[in-house]
N, C-alpha and C positions, 0 to 999 in steps of 0.2 A: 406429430406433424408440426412444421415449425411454424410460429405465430411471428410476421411481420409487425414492429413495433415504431409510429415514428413520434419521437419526443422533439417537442421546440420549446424553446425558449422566445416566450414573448410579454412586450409591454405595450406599447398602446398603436401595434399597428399588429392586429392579429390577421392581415393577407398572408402573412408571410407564412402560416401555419397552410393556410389552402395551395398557395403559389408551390410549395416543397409537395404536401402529397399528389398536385397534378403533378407536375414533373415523375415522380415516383411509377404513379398508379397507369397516368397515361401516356406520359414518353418514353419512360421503363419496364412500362408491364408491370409490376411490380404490386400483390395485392396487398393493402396495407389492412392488415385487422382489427387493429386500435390504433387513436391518438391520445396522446396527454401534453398538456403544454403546463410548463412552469411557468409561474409571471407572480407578480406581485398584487396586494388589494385592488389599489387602480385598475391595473392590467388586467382584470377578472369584470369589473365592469365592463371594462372596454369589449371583451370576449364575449358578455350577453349584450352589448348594444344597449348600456344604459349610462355610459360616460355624456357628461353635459359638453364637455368643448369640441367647441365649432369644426375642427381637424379629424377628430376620432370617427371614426361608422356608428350607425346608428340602427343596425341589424346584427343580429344574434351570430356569430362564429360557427354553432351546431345548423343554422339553416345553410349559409353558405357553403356547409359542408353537404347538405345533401343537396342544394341545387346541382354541385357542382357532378354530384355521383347522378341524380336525372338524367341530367346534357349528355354525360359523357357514359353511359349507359355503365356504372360498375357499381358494386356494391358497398353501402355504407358502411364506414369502419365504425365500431365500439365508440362511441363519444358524446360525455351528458354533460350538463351543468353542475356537475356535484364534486365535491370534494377527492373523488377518486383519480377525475382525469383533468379537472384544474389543480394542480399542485402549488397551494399558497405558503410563502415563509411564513412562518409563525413564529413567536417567542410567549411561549405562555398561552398560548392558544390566542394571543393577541395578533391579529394581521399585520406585517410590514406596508405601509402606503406605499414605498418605495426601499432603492436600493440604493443607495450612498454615504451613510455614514463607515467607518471601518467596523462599528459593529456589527451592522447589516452586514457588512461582507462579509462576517463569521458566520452567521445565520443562516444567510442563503446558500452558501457553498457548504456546508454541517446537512441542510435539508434535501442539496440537490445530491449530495453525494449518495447519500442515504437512499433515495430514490433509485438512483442509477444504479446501483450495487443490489439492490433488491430486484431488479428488471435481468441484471446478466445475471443474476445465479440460478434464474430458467433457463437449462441447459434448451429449450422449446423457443424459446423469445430470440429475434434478431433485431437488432435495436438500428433504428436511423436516426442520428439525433443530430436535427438541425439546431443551427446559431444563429443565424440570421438576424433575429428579432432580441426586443429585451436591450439593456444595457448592455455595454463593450463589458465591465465584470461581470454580469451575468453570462454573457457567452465564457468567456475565459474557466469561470468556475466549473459549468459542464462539461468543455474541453478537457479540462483539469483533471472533471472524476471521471470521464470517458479514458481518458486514458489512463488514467489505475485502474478500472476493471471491465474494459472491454474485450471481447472474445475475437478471435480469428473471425472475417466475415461483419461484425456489428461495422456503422460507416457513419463518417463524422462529417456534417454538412452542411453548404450553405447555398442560399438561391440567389440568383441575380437577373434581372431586367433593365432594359433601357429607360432613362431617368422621363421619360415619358409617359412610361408606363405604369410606374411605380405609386401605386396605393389609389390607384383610379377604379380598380374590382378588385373582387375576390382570385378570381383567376381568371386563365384567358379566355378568350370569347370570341376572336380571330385564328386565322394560321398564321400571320402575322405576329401576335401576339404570346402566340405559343414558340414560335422561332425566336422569338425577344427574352423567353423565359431559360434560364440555364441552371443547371443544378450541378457544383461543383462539388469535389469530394475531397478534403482537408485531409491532407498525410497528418497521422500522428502515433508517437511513438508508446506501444504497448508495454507497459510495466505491469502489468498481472503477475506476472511470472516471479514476479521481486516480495509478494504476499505470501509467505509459506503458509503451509495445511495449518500448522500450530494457530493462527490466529484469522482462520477463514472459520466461513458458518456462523454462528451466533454469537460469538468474540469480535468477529468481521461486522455484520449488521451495528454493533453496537459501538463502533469508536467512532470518535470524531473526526470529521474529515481532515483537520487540522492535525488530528495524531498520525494519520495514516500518511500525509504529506511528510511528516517527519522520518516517519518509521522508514518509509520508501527513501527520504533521501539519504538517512542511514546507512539502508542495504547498498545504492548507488553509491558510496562512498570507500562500502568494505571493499566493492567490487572489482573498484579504479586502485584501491590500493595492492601494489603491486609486491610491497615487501616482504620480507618473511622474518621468523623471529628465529634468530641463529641461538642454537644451545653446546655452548663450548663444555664439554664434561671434564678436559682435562683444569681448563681454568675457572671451574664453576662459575660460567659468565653467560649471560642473555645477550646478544647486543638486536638494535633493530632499529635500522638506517644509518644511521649515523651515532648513534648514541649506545652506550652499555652497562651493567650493572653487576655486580657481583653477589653473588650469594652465599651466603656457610654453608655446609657444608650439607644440614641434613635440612635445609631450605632448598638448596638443588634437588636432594635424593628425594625431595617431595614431587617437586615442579616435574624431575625427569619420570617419575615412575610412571604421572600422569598420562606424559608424552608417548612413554614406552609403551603403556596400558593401551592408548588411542593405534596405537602403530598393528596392535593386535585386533584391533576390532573392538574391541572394549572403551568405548566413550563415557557413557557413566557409569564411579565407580562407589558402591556401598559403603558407610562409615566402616562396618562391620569388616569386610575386604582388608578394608586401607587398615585396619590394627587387628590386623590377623597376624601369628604367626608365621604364617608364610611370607608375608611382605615386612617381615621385620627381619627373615631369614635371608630374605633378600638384597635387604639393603644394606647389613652385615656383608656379604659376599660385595658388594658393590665396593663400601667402603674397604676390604680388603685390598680389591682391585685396583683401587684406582686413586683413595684416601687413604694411603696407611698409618700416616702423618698423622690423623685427626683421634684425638683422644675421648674413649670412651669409657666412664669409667664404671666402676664393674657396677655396684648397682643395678644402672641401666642396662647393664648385658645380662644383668638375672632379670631384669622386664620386661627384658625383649624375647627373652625365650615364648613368655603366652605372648607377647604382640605389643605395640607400639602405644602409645597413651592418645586416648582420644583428644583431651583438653590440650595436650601438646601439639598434633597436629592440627588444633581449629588457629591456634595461635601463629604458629608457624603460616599458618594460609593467607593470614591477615597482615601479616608481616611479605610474603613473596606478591601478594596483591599491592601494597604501597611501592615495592619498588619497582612493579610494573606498570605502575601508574608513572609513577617519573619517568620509568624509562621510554615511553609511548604518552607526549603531552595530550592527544586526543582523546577523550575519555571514550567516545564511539567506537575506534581503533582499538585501543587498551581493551574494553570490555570483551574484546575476543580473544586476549591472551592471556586473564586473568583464569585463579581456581576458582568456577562459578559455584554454586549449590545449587538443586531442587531440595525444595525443603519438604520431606514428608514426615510427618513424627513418628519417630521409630526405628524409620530406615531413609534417612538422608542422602540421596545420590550426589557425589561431586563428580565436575571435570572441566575442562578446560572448550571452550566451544570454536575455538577456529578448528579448520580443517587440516587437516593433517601435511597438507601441502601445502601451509602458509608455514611449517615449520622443519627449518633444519638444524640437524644434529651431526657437532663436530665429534667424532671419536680422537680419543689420544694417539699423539706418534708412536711409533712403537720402534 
């Protein structure tokens, strides 16, 4: 059964937490089953009614919340004074008073995101998370991780009232007051999808919201990119957009087997594999084909009968990786058409990680 969740964000006007779940509970129907609001040291006073200045309330947040489920006859959501459903920055277990230095702004968006990503990976939880309250970077940071890991259905929010009305109650108390009340719902755009399985679950919980911001705009960058990496076989040549690079000859026959290997279904491919006889038998018939030119001298073709040298191809890889680095200035870009490694001891898988449709393959005239 799914658990209606609404998270705010607030600092020292905690209406704004009651103002969102009437709208929800009783302009929406909408049963809400816990609250949690973020907010900062200050901001936690202010939410039990014990901030000294003159402006703040001077009544507990948790009563307001049940007078308000009394009046309006519904049932009280999940919400205590403790550490669970006030969510405070901390650095060191030390409280933030506030949120304005730039390091606080690592801090708080590192803690909110963490939160928020913990709340959607309850496939059960539907998350409402109002902005309202709190700092303009404090809204913007929740927005921020709402929308790297909000689900189809969770809704991003904010309330508004006539400047009248504004921080004179908890909530309304007229129909008057309730028509003054609106709850608007903030389009924003869903990047979940842009997190692959590989680094969801407890690799996920555990990065920084600052790496995730990265990694994501990353992904958005491979995505817009719209080029492909052309593999010319007759002129052992990469080019890709504008720019190109030449290779020798068994620096191609590396790069292309990769390609060819990927074309078969085969993405990553074993050290073992790659100096097998058969792939040495292969790349003889290649150069046949297509390098007759290229001189091999016998030696090597009595080595390549058992298979190809491993310490030759780590070289060679590290050698076709520099000039793919030239040839693609953006090292983000580049990392998808370099020869990557999984490193396992023993059995080392290589290959190449863009998709097979980010590249094509010129055959020779004939």
């Amino acid at each position: 059964m799914k658990r209606n969740i609404l998270i705010c964000v607030s600092g020292l006007t905690p209406q704004i937490v009651t103002e969102t779940f009437f709208c929800l509970s009783v302009k929406e129907k909408i049963k809400i089953d816990e609250i949690y609001v973020l907010t900062t040291k200050r901001g936690r006073d202010v939410i039990l009614g014990l901030d000294n200045a003159p402006g703040t309330p001077k009544t507990a947040l948790k009563k307001e919340i049940k007078n308000l489920c009394t009046k309006y006859k519904l049932k009280v959501p999940a919400f205590e004074n403790n550490d669970t459903h006030l969510i405070i920055t901390k650095e060191e277990s030390i409280e933030l008073p506030d949120i304005r230095s730039d390091k606080d702004n690592v801090l708080f968006p590192n803690r909110a995101a963490l939160f928020i990503r913990e709340k959607t990976s309850d496939p059960d939880n539907r998350i409402f998370c109002s902005i309202t309250g709190g700092r303009k970077s404090m809204s913007v940071h929740i927005a921020n991780a709402l929308s790297l890991f909000a689900r189809e259905g969770d809704r991003l929010l904010h309330v508004l009232t006539k400047e009248e009305n504004e921080f004179k109650g908890f909530y309304p108390l007229t129909k008057k007051e309730s028509n003054d009340l609106q709850l608007s719902d903030i389009p924003f755009v869903h990047l979940r999808s842009l997190l692959p399985h590989d680094i969801k679950g407890e690799e996920l919980i555990n990065m920084r919201f600052d790496k995730i911001v990265a990694y994501t705009q990353k992904q958005l960058k491979l995505i817009s990119d719209k080029n492909q990496i052309i593999c010319d076989i007759e002129k052992r040549e990469l080019k890709y957009a504008y720019n190109s690079i030449s290779l020798e000859p068994m620096e191609f026959l590396f790069y292309f087997y990769f390609i060819n290997q990927k074309t078969k279904g085969e993405n990553k491919i074993s050290i073992y594999e790659i100096i097998s006889s058969s792939t040495s038998n292969e790349f003889k018939r290649f150069i046949d084909l297509y390098y007759p030119y290229y001189y091999i001298r016998e030696n090597q073709k009595k080595n390549w009968q058992t298979g190809l040298d491993a310490k030759d191809f780590r070289s060679k890889r590290t050698k076709i990786n520099q000039k793919i680095n030239e040839l693609i200035p953006d090292k983000d870009i580049a990392s998808q058409f370099i020869i990557e490694v999984d490193k396992v001891y023993g059995d080392s898988k290589y290959f190449i990680p863009a998709s097979i449709i980010k590249i094509k393959i010129i055959l020779p005239q004939k």
